[in-house]
One Martini backbone bead per residue (centre of mass of N, CA, C, O) as a GRO file, in nm:
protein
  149
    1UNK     BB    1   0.094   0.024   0.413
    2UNK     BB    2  -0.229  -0.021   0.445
    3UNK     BB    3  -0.533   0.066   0.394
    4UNK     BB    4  -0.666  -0.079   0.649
    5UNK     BB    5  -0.484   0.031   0.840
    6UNK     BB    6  -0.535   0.315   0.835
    7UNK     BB    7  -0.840   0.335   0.903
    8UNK     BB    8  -0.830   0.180   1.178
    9UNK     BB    9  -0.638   0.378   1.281
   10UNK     BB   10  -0.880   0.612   1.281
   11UNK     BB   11  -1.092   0.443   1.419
   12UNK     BB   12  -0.909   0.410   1.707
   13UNK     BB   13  -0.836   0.743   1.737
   14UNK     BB   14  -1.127   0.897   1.616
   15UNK     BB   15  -1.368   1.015   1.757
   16UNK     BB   16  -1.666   1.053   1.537
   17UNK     BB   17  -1.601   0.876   1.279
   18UNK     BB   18  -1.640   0.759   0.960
   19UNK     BB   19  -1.714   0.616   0.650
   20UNK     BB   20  -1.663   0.690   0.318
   21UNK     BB   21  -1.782   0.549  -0.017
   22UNK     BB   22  -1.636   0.736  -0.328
   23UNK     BB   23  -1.532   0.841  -0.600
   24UNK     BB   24  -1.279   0.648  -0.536
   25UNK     BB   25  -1.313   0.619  -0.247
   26UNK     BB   26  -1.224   0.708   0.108
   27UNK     BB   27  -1.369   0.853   0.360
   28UNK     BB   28  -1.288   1.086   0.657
   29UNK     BB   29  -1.552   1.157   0.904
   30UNK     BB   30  -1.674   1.414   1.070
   31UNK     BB   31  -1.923   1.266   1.268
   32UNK     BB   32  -2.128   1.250   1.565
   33UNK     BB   33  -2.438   1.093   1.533
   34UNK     BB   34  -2.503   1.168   1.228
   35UNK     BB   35  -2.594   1.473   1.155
   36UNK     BB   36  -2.479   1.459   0.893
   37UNK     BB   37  -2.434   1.337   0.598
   38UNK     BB   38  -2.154   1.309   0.656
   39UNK     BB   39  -1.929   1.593   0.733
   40UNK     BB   40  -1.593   1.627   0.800
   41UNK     BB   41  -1.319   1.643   0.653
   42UNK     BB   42  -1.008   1.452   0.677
   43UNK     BB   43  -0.969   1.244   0.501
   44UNK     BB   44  -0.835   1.033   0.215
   45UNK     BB   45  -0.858   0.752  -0.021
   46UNK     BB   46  -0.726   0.693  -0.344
   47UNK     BB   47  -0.780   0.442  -0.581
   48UNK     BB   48  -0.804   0.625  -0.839
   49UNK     BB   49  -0.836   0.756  -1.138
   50UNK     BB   50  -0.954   1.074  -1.278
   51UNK     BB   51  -1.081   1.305  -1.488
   52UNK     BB   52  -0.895   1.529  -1.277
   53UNK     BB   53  -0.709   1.311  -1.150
   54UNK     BB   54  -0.376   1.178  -1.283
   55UNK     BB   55  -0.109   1.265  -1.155
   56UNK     BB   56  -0.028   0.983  -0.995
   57UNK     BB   57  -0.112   0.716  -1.104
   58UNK     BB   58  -0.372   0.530  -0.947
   59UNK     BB   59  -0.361   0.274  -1.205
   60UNK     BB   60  -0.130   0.105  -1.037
   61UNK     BB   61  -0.069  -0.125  -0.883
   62UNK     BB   62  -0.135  -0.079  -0.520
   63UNK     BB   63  -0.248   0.264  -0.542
   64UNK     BB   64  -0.228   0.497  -0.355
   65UNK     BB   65  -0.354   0.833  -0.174
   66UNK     BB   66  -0.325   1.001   0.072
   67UNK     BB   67  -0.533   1.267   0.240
   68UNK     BB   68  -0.465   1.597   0.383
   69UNK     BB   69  -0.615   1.852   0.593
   70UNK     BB   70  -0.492   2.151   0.663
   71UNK     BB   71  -0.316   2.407   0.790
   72UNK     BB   72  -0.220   2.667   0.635
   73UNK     BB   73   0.022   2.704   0.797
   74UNK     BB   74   0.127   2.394   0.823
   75UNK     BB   75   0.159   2.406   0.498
   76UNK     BB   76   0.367   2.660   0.475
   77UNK     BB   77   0.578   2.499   0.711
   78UNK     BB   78   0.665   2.313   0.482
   79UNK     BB   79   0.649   2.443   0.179
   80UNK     BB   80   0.604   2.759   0.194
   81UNK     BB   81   0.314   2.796   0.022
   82UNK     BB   82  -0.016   2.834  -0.126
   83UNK     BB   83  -0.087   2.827  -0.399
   84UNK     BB   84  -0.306   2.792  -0.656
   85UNK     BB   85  -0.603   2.737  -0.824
   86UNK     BB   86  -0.631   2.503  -1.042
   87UNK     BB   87  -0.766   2.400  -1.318
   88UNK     BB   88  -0.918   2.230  -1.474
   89UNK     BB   89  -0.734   1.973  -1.519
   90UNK     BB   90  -0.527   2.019  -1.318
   91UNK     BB   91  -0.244   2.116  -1.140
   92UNK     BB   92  -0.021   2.246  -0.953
   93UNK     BB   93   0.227   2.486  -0.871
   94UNK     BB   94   0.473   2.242  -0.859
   95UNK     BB   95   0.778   2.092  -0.765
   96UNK     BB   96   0.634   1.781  -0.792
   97UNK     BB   97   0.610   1.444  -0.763
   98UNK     BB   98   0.269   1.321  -0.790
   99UNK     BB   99   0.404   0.981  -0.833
  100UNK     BB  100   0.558   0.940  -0.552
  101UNK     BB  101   0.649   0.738  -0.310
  102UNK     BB  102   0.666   0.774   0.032
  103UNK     BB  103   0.566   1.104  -0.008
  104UNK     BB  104   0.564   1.408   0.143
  105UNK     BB  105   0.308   1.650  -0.008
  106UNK     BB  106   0.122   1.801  -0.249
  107UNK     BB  107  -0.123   1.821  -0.360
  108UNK     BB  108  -0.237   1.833  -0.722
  109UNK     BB  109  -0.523   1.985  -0.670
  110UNK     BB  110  -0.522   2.118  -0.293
  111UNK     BB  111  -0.316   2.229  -0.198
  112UNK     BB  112  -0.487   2.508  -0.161
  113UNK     BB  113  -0.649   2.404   0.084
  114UNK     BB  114  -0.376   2.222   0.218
  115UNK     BB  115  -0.343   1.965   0.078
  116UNK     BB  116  -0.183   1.680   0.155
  117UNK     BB  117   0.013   1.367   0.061
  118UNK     BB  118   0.057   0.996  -0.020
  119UNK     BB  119   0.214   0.734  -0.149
  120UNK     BB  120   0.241   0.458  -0.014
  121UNK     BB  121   0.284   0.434   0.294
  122UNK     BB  122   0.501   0.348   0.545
  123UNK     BB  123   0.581   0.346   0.820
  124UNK     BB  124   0.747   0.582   0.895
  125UNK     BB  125   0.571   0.794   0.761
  126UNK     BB  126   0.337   0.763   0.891
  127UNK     BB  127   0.458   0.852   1.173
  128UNK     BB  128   0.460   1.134   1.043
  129UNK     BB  129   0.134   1.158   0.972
  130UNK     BB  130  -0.011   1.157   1.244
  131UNK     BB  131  -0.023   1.443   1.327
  132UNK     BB  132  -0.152   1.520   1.025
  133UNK     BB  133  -0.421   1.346   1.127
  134UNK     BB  134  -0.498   1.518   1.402
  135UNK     BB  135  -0.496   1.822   1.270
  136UNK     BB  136  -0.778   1.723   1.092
  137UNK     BB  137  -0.940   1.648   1.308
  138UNK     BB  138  -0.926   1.870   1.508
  139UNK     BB  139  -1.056   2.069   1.271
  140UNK     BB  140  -1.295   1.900   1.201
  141UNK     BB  141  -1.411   1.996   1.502
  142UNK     BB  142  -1.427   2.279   1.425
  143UNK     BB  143  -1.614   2.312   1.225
  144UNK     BB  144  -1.837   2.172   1.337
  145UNK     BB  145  -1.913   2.345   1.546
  146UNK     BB  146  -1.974   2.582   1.354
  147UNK     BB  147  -2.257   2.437   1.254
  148UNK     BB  148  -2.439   2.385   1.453
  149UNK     BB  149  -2.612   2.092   1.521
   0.00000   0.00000   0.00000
């Protein structure tokens, strides 16, 4: 899959959500009607390496790295526990290659809030992650109500 694929599929299937590029990065917000200044993430796509996030290897030639942020339990039934949250400038205490293409794992800075990640999905892996890209979506949709806009 290319990371514009995604995007698309996210436009195409995902109602009332927005696209913002920052940060080296490209967030699936959902936002409808723009009330808020972003929005509730839903995913994101990092293309490349930060001051505290290196740990994918995401200056790599062509790499890129899905993130999506799931509810607790889901997370817990997928890994077995939810994290601590690491150090500034550190990853997440858990035995995952977190530079490994096409292998849906924990995020290495995020898994703490539950967030699970993806280095360059392949098509059969996507449509694993479509189910868990549709329950960040519900999630966010969920907290966003909770805004009272």
């Amino acid at each position: 899959m290319k990371l514009d694929e995604i995007i698309k599929y996210c436009q195409d299937n995902l109602e009332g959500i927005i696209v913002v590029d920052s940060w080296g990065e490209r967030g699936i917000f959902y936002n409808p009607d723009n009330k808020l200044k972003r929005g509730i993430y839903v995913l994101t796509i990092k293309e490349k390496d930060g001051d505290n996030d290196a740990s994918s290897n995401l200056n790599r030639e062509g790499v890129f790295r899905l993130n999506i942020g799931l509810r607790r339990s889901t997370f817990i039934h997928l890994f077995g526990k939810v994290p601590k949250r690491p150090a500034k400038g550190c990853t997440v205490t858990m035995e995952y290659d977190f530079a490994e293409i096409d292998k849906i794992i924990p995020h290495p800075i995020y898994a703490w809030m539950s967030w699970i990640c993806c280095l360059n999905p392949g098509a059969k892996t996507f449509e694993q992650l479509k189910p868990f890209i549709q329950e960040a979506y519900e999630y966010a949709k969920e907290k966003y109500a909770k805004k009272k806009v």
